[in-house]
C-alpha positions as CSV (number, residue, x, y, z in Angstrom):
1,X,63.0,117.5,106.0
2,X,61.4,115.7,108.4
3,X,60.2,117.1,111.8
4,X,62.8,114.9,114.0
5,X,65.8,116.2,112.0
6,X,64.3,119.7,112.2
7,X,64.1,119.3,115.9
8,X,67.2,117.7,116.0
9,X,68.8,120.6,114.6
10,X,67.6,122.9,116.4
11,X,67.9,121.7,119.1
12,X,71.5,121.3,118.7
13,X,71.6,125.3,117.7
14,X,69.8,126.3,120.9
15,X,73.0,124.4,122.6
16,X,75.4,127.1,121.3
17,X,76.3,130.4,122.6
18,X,74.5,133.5,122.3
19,X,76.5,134.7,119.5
20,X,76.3,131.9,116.9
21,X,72.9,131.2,117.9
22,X,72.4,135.1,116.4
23,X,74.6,134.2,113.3
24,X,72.5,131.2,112.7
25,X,69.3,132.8,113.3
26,X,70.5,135.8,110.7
27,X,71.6,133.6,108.4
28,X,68.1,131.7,108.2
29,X,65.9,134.6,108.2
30,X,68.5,136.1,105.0
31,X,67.7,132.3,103.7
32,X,64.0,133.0,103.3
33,X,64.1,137.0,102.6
34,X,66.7,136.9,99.8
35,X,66.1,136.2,96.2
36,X,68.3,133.4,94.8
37,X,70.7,134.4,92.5
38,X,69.3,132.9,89.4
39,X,66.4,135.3,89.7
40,X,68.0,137.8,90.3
41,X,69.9,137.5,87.1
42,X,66.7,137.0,85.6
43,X,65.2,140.5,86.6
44,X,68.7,142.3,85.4
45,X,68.2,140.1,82.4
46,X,64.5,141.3,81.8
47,X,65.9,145.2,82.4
48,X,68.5,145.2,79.9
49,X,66.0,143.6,77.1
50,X,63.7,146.3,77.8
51,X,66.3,149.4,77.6
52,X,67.5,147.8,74.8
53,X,64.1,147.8,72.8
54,X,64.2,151.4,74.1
55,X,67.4,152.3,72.2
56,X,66.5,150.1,69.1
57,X,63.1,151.5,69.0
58,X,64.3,155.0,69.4
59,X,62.3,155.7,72.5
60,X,65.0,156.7,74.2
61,X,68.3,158.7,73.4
62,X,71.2,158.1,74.5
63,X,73.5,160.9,76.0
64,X,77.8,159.8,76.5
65,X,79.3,159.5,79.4
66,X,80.9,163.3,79.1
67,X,77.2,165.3,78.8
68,X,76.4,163.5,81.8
69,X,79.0,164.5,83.8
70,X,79.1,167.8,83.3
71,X,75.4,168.4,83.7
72,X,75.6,166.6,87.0
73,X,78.6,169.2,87.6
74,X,76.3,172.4,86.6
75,X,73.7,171.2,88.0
76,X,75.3,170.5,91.6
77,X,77.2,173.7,91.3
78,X,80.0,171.6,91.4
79,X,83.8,172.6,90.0
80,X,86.4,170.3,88.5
């Protein structure tokens, strides 16, 4: 983008009230903070490989849904 139509723009942004200038602003900050969602896919994607070499590789057990649960429940003091 070129610096006129960057000026252009914002200049046309600082024409608008106080509260979409804000949206704006918040949505161009989230623009350059947030990851795009193909890499975040790509992280999720890396995550699951890797747990799933645990299983296979037997690094890791895993423990249903039902042990879970009720340790959480001993463990909070928690009853049903």
């Amino acid at each position: 983008m070129s610096t006129d139509v960057a000026d252009e723009i914002l200049g046309s942004a600082m024409k608008q009230p106080d509260a979409d200038r804000a949206r704006i602003a918040e949505a161009l900050i989230a623009s350059l903070d947030a990851p795009t969602d193909q890499e975040v896919d790509r992280a999720w994607q890396i995550e699951m490989d890797k747990r799933l070499r645990e299983i296979d590789s037997g690094a890791v057990k895993c423990v249903p849904w039902e042990e879970v649960r009720d340790r959480l429940y001993r463990n909070a003091n928690v009853h049903r």
